[in-house]
PyMOL CGO cylinders between C-alpha atoms (Angstrom):
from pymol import cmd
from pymol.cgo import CYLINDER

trace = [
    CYLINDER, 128.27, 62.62, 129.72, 130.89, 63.81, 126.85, 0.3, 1, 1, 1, 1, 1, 1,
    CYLINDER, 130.89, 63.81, 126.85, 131.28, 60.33, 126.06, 0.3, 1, 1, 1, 1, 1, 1,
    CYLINDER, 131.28, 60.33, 126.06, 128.03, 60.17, 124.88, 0.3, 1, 1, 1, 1, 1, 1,
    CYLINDER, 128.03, 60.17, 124.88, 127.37, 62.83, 123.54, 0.3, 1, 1, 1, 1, 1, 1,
    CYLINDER, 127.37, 62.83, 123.54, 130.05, 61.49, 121.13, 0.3, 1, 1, 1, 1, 1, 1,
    CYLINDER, 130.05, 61.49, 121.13, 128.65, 58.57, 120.47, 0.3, 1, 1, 1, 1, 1, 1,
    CYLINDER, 128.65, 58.57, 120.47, 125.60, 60.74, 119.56, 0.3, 1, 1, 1, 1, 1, 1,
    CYLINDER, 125.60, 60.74, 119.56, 127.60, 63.06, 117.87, 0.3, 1, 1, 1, 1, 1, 1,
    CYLINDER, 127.60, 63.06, 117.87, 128.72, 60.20, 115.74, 0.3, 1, 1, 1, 1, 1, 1,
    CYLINDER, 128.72, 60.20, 115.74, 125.14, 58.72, 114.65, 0.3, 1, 1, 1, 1, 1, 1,
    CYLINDER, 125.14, 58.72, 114.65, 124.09, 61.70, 113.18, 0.3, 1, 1, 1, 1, 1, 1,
    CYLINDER, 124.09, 61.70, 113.18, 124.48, 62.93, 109.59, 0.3, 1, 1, 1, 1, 1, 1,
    CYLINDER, 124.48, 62.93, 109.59, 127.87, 65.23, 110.71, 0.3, 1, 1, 1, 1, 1, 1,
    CYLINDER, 127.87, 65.23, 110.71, 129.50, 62.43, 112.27, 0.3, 1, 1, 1, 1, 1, 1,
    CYLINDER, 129.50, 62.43, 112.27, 129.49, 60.31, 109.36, 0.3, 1, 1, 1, 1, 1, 1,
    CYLINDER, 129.49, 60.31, 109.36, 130.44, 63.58, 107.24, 0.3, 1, 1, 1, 1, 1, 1,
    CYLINDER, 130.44, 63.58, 107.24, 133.71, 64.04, 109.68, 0.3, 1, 1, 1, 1, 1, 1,
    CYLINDER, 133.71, 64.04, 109.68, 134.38, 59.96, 109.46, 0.3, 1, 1, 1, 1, 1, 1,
    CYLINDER, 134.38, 59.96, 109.46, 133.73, 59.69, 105.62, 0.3, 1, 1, 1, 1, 1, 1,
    CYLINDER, 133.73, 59.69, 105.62, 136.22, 62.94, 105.06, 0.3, 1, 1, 1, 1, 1, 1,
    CYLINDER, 136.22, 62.94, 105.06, 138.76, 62.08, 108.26, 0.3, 1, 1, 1, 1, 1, 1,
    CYLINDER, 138.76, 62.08, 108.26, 139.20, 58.38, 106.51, 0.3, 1, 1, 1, 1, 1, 1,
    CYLINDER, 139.20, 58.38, 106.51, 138.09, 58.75, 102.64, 0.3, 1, 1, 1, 1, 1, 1,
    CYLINDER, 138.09, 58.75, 102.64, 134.91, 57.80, 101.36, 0.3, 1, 1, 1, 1, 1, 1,
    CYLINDER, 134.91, 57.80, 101.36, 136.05, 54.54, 99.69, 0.3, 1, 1, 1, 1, 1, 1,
    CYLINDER, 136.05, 54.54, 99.69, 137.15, 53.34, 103.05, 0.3, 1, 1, 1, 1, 1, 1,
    CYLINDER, 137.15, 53.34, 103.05, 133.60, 54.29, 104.67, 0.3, 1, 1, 1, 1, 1, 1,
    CYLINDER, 133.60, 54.29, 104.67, 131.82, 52.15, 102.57, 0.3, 1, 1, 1, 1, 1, 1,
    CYLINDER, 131.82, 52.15, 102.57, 134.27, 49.00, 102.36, 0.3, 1, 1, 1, 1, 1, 1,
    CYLINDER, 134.27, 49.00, 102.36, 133.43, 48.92, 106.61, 0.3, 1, 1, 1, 1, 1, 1,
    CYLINDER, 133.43, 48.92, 106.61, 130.17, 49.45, 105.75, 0.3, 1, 1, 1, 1, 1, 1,
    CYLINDER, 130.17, 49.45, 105.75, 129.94, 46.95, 102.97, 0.3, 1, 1, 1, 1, 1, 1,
    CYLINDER, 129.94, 46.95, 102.97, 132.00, 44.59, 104.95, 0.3, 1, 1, 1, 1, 1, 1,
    CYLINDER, 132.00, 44.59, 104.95, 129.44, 44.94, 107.58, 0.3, 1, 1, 1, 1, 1, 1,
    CYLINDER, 129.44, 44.94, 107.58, 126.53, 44.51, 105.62, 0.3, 1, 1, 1, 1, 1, 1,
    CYLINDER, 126.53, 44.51, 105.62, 127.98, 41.28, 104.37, 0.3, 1, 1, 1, 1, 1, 1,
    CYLINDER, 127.98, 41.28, 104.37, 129.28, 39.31, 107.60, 0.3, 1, 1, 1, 1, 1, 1,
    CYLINDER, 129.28, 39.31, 107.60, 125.39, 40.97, 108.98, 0.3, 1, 1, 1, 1, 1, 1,
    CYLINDER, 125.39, 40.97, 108.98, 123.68, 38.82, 106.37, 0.3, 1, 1, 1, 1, 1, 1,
    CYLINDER, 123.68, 38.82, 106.37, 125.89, 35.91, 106.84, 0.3, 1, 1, 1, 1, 1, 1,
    CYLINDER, 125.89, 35.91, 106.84, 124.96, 36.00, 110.63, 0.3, 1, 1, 1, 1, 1, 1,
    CYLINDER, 124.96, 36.00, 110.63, 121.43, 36.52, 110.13, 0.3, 1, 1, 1, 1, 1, 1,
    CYLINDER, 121.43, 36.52, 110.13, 121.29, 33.47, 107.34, 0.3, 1, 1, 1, 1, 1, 1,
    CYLINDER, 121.29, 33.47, 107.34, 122.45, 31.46, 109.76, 0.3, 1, 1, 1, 1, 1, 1,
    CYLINDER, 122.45, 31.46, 109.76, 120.25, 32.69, 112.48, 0.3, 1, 1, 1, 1, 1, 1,
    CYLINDER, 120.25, 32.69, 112.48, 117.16, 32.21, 110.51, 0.3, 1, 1, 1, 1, 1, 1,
    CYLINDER, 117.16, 32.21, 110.51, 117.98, 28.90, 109.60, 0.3, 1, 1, 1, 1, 1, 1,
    CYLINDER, 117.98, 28.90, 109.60, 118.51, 28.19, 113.27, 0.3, 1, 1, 1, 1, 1, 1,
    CYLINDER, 118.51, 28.19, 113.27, 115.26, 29.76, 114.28, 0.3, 1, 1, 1, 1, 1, 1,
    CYLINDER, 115.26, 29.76, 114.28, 113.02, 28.31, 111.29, 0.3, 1, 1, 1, 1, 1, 1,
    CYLINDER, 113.02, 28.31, 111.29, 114.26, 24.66, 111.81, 0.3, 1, 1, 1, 1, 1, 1,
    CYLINDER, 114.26, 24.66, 111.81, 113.22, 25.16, 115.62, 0.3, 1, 1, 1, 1, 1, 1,
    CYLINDER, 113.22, 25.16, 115.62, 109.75, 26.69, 114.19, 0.3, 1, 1, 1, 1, 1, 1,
    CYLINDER, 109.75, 26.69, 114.19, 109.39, 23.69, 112.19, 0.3, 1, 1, 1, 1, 1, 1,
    CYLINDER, 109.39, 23.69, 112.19, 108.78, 25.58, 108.75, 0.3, 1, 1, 1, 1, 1, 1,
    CYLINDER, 108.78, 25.58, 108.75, 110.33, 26.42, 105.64, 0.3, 1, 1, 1, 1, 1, 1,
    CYLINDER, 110.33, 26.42, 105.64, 110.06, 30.30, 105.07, 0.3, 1, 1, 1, 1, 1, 1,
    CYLINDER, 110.06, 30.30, 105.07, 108.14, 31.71, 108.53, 0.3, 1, 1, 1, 1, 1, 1,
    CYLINDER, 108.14, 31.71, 108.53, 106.66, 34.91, 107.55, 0.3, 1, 1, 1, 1, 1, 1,
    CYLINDER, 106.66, 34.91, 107.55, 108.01, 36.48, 111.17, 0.3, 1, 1, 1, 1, 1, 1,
    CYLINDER, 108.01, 36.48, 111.17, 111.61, 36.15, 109.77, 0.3, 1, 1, 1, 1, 1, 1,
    CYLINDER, 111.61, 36.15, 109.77, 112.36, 39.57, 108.38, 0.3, 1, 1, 1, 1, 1, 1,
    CYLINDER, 112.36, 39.57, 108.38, 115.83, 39.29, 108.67, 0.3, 1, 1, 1, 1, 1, 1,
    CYLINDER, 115.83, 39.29, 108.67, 116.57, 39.66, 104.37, 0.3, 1, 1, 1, 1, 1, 1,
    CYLINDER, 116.57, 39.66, 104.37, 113.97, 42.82, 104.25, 0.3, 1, 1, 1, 1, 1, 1,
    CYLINDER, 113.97, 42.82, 104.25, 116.11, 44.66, 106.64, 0.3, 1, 1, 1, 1, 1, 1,
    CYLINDER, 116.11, 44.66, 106.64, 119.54, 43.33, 104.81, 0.3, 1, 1, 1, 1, 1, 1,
    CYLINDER, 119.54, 43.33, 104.81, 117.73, 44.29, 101.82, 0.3, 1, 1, 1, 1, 1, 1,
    CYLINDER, 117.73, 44.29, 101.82, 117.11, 48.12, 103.12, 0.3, 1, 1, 1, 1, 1, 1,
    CYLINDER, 117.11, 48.12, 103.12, 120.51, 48.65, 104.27, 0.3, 1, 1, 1, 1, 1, 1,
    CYLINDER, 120.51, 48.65, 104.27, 121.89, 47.26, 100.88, 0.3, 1, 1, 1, 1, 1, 1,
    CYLINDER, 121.89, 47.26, 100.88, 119.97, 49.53, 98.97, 0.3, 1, 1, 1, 1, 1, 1,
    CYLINDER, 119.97, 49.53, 98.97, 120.91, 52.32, 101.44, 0.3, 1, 1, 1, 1, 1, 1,
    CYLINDER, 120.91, 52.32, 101.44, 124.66, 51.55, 101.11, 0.3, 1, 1, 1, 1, 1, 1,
    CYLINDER, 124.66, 51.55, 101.11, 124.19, 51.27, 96.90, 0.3, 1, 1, 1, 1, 1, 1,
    CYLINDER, 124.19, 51.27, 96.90, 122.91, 55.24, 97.37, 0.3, 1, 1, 1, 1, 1, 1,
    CYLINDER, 122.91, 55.24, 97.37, 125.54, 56.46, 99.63, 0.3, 1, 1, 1, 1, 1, 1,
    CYLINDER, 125.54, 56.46, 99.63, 127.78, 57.30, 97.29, 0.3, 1, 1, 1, 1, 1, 1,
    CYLINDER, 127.78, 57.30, 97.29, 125.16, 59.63, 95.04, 0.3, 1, 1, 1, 1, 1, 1,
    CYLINDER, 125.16, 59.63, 95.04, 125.27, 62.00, 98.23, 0.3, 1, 1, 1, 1, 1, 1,
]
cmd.load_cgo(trace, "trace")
């Protein structure tokens, strides 16, 4: 049970605080960055997989750059507080 309320402890806005102070801000958002970018390789490539299977182009189900999009613009405010 302690283990996760950790984990918990560690999604919200606190646990960030303690991991952004504990390791320095700059290094927060390089693993974040760094995570954004290997996430949009991944889902390029898994969208490319699944649209050549769906037999189009652009299928409108394939959301995957919105949601890269979100957490880039998410990761560009971070710093501003």
């Amino acid at each position: 049970m302690s283990s996760l309320l950790r984990f918990i402890d560690r999604l919200t806005e606190r646990g960030v605080r303690q991991v952004a102070h504990r390791h320095g801000r700059r290094s927060l958002l390089t693993r974040l960055g760094v995570l954004i970018a290997g996430s949009t390789l991944l889902g390029w490539w898994a969208c490319t997989v699944t649209a050549d299977h769906l037999g189009m182009l652009d299928p409108g189900n394939i959301v995957w750059d919105e949601v890269v999009a979100f957490w880039l613009v998410l990761w560009l405010l971070m710093p501003t507080g």
